[in-house]
N, C-alpha and C positions, 0 to 999 in steps of 0.2 A: 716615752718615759725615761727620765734621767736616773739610766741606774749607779751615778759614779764614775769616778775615773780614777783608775789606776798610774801613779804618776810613776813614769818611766817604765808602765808593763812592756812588753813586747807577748806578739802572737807566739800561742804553744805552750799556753802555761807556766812561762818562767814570767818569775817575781823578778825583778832587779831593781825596783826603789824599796825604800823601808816605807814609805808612806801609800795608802790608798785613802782618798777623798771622795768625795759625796757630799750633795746638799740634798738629797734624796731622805726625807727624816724619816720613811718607815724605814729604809734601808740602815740607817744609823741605828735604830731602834732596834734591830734584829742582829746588826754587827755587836753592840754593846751587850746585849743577853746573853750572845754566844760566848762570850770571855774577850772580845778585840779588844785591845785596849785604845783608849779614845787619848788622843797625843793633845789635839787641843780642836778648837772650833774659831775660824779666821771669819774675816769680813770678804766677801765677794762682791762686790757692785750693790751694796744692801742687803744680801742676802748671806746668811750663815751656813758657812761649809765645814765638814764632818771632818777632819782628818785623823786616820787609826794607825796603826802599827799594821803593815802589810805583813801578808803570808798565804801560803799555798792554804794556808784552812780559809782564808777571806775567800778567793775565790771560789771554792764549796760549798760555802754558807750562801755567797750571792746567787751560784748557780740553784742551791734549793731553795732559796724566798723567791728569786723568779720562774721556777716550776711550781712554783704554790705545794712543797714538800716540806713548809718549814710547821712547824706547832711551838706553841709557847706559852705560857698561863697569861693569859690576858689580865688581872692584872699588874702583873709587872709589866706588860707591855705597854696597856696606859699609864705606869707610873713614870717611867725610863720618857716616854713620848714627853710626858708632861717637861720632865727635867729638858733635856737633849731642847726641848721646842724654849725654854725660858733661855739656856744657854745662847742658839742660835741667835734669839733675840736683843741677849747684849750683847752679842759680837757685832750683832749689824745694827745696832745703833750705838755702838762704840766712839765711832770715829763721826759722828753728826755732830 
């Protein structure tokens, strides 16, 4: 499972880029409810990728959506899906 990538993390828990990415969209969907702020949404080889404002709470929030620790009123989670999935979609059909 693509859970994202932190650009420039290193092991240990230090943050040292401002940005963390992802094309993972329930991951994005769970970043954007928690307050991350969504910087913008690129084209990847077709494919639209998530990029946030990195910090030491991203990685908390990932660790509890991947321990299934996370709750959230569903729907905004389908509503933000909805958004975040149309978004994805003109970034990677942007450049065709």
């Amino acid at each position: 499972m693509d859970s994202g990538k932190g650009r420039g993390q290193e092991g240990g828990g230090m943050t040292t880029n401002p940005e963390y990415s992802t094309k993972d969209l329930n991951l994005a969907v769970v970043l954007k409810l928690s307050g991350i702020s969504l910087i913008r949404v690129e084209n990847f080889s077709g494919k639209g990728v998530f990029v946030f404002k990195n910090s030491q709470k991203v990685e908390a929030i990932i660790s509890d959506y991947l321990n299934d620790l996370t709750t959230m009123n569903p729907r905004a989670v389908f509503d933000m899906w909805k958004s975040l999935k149309s978004q994805a979609y003109t970034a990677s059909n942007s450049i065709r």
